[in-house]
C-alpha positions as a Python dict, from the first residue, in 0.01 Angstrom:
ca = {
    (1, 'X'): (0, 0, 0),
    (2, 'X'): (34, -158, -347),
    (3, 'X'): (149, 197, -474),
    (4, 'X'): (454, 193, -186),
    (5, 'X'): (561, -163, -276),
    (6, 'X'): (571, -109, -691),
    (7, 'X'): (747, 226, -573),
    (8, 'X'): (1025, 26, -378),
    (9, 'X'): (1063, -269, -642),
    (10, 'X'): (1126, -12, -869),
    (11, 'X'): (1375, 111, -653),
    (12, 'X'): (1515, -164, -611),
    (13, 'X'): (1572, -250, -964),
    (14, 'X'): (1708, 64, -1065),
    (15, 'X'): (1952, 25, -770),
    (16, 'X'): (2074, -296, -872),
    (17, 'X'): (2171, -259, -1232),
    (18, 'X'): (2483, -151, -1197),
    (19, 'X'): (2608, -381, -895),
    (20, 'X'): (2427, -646, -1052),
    (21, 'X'): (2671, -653, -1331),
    (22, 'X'): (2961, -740, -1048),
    (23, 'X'): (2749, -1002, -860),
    (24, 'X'): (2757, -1380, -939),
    (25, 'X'): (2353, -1376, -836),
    (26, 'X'): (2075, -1095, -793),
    (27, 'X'): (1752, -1182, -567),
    (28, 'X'): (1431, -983, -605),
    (29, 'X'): (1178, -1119, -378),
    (30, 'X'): (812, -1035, -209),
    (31, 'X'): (816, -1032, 177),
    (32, 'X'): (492, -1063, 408),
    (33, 'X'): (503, -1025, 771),
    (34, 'X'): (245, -1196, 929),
    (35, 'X'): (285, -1049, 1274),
    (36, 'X'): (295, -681, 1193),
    (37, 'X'): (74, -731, 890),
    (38, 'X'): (321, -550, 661),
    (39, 'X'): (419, -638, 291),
    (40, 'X'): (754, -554, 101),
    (41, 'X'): (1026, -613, -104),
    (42, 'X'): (1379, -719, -79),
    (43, 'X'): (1683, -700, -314),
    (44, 'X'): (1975, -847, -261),
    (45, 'X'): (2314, -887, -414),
    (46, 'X'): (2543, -1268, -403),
    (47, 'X'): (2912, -1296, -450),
    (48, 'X'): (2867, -1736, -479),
    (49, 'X'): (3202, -1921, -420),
    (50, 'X'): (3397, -1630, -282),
    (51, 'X'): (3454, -1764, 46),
    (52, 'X'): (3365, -2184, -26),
    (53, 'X'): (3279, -2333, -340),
    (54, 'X'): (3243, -2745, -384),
    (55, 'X'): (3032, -2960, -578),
    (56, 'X'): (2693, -2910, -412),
    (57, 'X'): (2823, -2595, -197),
    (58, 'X'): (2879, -2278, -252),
    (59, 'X'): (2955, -1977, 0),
    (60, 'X'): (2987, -1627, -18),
    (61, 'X'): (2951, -1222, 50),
    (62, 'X'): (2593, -1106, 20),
    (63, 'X'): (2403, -723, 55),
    (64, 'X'): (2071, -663, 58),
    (65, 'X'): (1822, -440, 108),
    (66, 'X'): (1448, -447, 256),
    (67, 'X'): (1174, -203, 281),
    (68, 'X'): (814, -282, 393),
    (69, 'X'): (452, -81, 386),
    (70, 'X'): (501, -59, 780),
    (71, 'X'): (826, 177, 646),
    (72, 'X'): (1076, -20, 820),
    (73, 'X'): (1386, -55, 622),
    (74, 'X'): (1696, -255, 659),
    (75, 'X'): (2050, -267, 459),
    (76, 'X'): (2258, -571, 579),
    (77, 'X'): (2614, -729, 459),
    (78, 'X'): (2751, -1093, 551),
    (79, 'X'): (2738, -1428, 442),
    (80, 'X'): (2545, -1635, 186),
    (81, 'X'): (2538, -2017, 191),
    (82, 'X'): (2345, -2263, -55),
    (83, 'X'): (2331, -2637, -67),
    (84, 'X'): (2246, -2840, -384),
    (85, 'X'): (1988, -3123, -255),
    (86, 'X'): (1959, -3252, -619),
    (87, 'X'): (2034, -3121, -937),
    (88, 'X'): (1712, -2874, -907),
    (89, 'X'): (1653, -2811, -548),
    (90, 'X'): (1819, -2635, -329),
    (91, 'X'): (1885, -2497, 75),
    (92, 'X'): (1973, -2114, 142),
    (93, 'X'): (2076, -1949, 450),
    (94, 'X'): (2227, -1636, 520),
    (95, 'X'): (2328, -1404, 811),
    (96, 'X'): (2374, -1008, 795),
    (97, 'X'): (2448, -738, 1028),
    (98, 'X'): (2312, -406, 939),
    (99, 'X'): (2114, -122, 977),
    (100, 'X'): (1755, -99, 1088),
    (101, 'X'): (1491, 220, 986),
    (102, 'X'): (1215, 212, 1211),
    (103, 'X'): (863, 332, 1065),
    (104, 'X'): (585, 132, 1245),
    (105, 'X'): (729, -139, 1383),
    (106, 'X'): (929, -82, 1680),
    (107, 'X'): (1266, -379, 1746),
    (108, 'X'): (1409, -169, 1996),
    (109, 'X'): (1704, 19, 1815),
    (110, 'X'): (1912, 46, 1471),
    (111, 'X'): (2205, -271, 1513),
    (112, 'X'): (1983, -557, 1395),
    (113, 'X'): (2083, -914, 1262),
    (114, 'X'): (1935, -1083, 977),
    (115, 'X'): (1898, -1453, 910),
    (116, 'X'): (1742, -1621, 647),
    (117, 'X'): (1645, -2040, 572),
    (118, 'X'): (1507, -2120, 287),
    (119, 'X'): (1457, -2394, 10),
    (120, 'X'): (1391, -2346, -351),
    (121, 'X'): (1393, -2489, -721),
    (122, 'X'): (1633, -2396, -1033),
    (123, 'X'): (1342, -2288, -1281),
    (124, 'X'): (1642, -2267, -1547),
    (125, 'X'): (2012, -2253, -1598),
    (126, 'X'): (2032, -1880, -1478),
    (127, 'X'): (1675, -1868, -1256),
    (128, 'X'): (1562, -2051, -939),
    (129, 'X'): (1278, -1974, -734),
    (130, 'X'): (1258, -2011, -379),
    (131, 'X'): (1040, -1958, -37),
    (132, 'X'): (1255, -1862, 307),
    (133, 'X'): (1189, -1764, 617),
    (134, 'X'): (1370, -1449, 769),
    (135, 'X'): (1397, -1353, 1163),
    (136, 'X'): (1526, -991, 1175),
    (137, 'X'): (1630, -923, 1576),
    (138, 'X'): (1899, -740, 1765),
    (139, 'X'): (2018, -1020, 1946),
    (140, 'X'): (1983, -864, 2282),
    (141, 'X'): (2203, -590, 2227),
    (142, 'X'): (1908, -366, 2356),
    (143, 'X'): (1634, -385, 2659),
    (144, 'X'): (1358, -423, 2352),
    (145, 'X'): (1401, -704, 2110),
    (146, 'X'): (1091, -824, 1976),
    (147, 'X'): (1216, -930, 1650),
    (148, 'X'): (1039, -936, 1325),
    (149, 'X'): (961, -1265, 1169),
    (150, 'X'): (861, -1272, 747),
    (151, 'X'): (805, -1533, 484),
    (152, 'X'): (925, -1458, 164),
    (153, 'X'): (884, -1547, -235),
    (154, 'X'): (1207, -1495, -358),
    (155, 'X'): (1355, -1496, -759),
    (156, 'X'): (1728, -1530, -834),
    (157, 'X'): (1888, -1467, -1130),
    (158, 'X'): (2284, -1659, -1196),
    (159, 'X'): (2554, -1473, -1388),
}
């Protein structure tokens, strides 16, 4: 188990190098779901301001990419949203569309949405940390939808 989630992150990083460069934030974060008992990681990509920027508000495109010791997968595109409580906390959400692999866990086919509500802390200038929730479901496009739910430990780094 600990050998399949070092594998991923790895993964993961490697991946993101070279989009990283392009992206206004990068996310590397732990994910446990309590449910199906499974543990992962998730990287994901932010373009911040793209489609709203104000003072406290920012909106934008956002990919990422999940893979879990139940091997369940998902790669999702959509929005991004974060809200500036003070000058060091901070509200995320996000919403993706995207692809479901099934390995253990069974949400009842591959057309899955992603949502995500979370609050965290700007460690530094370029780092925050934060804790979200995530609900990963196919919004009743199938007969099964179970959804998956997972808490996760997330670290962001600003361009």
């Amino acid at each position: 188990m600990i050998r399949f989630t070092l594998s991923t992150l790895a993964w993961a990083i490697a991946l993101s190098a070279p989009i990283a460069a392009f992206a206004d934030n990068s996310v590397i974060g732990f994910v446990r779901d309590p449910n199906n008992r499974g543990t992962g990681v998730v990287a994901e990509y932010h373009w911040t301001g793209a489609l709203a920027e104000g003072d406290r508000f920012t909106a934008g495109w956002a990919g990422s990419v999940l893979a879990d010791t139940n091997h369940n997968g998902f790669v999702g595109f959509g929005v991004s949203a974060e809200y500036q409580i003070s000058g060091q906390n901070f509200i995320e959400a996000s919403f993706m569309p995207g692809y479901f692999k099934e390995g253990d866990v069974d949400l009842g086919g591959h057309m899955h949405f992603r949502s995500i509500l979370g609050i965290g802390t700007n460690i530094t200038d370029i780092a925050a940390l934060s804790f979200a929730f995530s609900h990963i479901s196919n919004g009743g496009l199938n007969d099964r939808n179970p959804g998956m739910d997972m808490v996760m430990l997330r670290l962001t780094h600003r361009y």
